[in-house]
N, C-alpha and C positions, 0 to 999 in steps of 0.2 A: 346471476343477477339477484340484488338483495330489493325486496319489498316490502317497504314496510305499512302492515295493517291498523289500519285505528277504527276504531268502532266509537261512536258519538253517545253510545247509551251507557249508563251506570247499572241498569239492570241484571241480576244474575241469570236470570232467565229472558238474557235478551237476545229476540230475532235477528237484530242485526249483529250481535256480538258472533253469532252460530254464525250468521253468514261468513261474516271473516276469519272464522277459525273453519267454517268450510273453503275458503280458501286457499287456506296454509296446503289441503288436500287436493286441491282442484287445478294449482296451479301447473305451467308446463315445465315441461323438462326440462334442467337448467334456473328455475327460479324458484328461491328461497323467498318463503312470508314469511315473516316473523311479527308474533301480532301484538302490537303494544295496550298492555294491560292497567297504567298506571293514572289513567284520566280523573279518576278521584282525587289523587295526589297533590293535584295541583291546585293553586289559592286562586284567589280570582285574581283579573289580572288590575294591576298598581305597574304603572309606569314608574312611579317614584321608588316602589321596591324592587323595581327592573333597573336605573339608573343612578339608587342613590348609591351610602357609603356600605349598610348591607349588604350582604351577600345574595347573589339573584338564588333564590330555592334550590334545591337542588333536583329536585322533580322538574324542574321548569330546564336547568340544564342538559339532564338527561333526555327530555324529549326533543330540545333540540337538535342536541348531537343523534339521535337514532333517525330524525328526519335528514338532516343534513349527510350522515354515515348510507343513508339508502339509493339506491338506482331510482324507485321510484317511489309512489304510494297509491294504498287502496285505503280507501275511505269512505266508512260504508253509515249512513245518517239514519237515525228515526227521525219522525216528523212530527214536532208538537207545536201546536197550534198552527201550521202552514208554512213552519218553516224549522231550519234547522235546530236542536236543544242548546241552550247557553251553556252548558257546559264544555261542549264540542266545540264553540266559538270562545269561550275561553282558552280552550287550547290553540287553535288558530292565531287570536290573537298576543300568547305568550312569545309562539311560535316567529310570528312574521313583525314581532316591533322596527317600526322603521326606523328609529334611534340606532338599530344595532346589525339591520339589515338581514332579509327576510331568509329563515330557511328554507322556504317552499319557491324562491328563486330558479327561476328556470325547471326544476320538478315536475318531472312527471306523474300525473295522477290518474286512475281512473275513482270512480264513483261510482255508489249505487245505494239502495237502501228499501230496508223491508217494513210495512206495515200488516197489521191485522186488517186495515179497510182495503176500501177495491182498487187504489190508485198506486200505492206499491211508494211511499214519501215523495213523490215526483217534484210536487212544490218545493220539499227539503232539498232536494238534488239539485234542481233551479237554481235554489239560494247557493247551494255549499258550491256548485260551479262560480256565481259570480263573485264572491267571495275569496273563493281560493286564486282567482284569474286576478282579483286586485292586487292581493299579494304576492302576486309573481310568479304562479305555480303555471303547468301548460294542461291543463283539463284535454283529457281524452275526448274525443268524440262520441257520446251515447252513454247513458244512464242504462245502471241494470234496478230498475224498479221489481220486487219480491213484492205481490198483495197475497191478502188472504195467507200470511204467514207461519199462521195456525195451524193450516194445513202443508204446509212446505215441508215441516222441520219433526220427526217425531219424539217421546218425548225423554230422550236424551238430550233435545237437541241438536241433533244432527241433521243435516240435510237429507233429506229423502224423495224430493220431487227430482225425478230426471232431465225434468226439461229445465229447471231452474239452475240445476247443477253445471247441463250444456252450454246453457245462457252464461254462467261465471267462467267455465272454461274458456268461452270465447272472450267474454271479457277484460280476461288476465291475459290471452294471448294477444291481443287490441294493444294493452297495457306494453307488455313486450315487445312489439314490435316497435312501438311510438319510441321506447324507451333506444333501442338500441341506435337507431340514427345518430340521435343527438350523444351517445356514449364513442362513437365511432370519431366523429369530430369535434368531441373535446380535447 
């Protein structure tokens, strides 16, 4: 099973980026994450650059196709200002233009996301569920909220909290499960 990881931050030294390349390491047996790295890439989004006689980007293609190419997605938000980064709903909406019909279609996804304060992006996760649910994705059951991220992650970036690590293990296995029904009876 392929999953593919997006991370909402542009940051190089970002918490939720680590999360989902702790991921790639966390996940179970039998499933590939593969973490999509190219969210700067993409222009903001123009309907008319999506439909006219130009060419649609090719960053915008390729995220496409790597969401559409996946079993499922992990999708891991920081949270600015109370809700998810524009740049992360940029891609969302490159993704699910309904001119062209949504890749996150029937998709399964888990979510989660890490902050340095004490609530772990919860509010973001909020959003990034309703959000992905308009666009036709099928949101897992339960948010993995990371606070105090600070202390999670040492400073490689790498995960180092055990409980948190637990937490995404179960996570991902949440993920897999949900996913495989709906892979069975397609």
């Amino acid at each position: 099973m392929k999953v593919l990881a997006i991370s909402g931050s542009l940051r190089a030294e970002s918490y939720n980026t680590a999360l989902a390349r702790a991921a790639v390491e966390l996940a179970p047996e039998g499933v590939f994450v593969d973490l999509y790295e190219d969210l700067a890439l993409l222009p903001p989004y123009d309907q008319d650059l999506d439909e006219g006689e130009s060419e649609t980007p090719r960053a915008v293609v390729d995220l496409r196709e790597r969401i559409e190419e996946a079993d499922a997605l992990f999708i891991v938000t920081p949270e600015y200002n109370g809700s998810i980064p524009g740049v992360l709903k940029n891609a969302i909406d490159w993704a699910s233009a309904r001119h062209r019909g949504s890749s996150f279609k029937n998709k399964t996804i888990a979510i989660a996301g890490a902050t340095t304060g004490q609530y772990g992006a919860i509010w973001a996760q909020q959003d990034l569920r309703k959000v992905l649910g308009i666009c036709g994705g099928r949101v897992i059951e339960g948010e993995l909220p990371v606070s105090g991220a600070q202390l999670r992650f040492d400073a490689r970036g790498e995960l180092a909290d055990p409980m948190v690590a637990e937490r995404l293990r179960a996570h991902l296995a949440a993920l897999a499960a949900e996913v495989e029904p709906v892979a069975i009876a397609a």
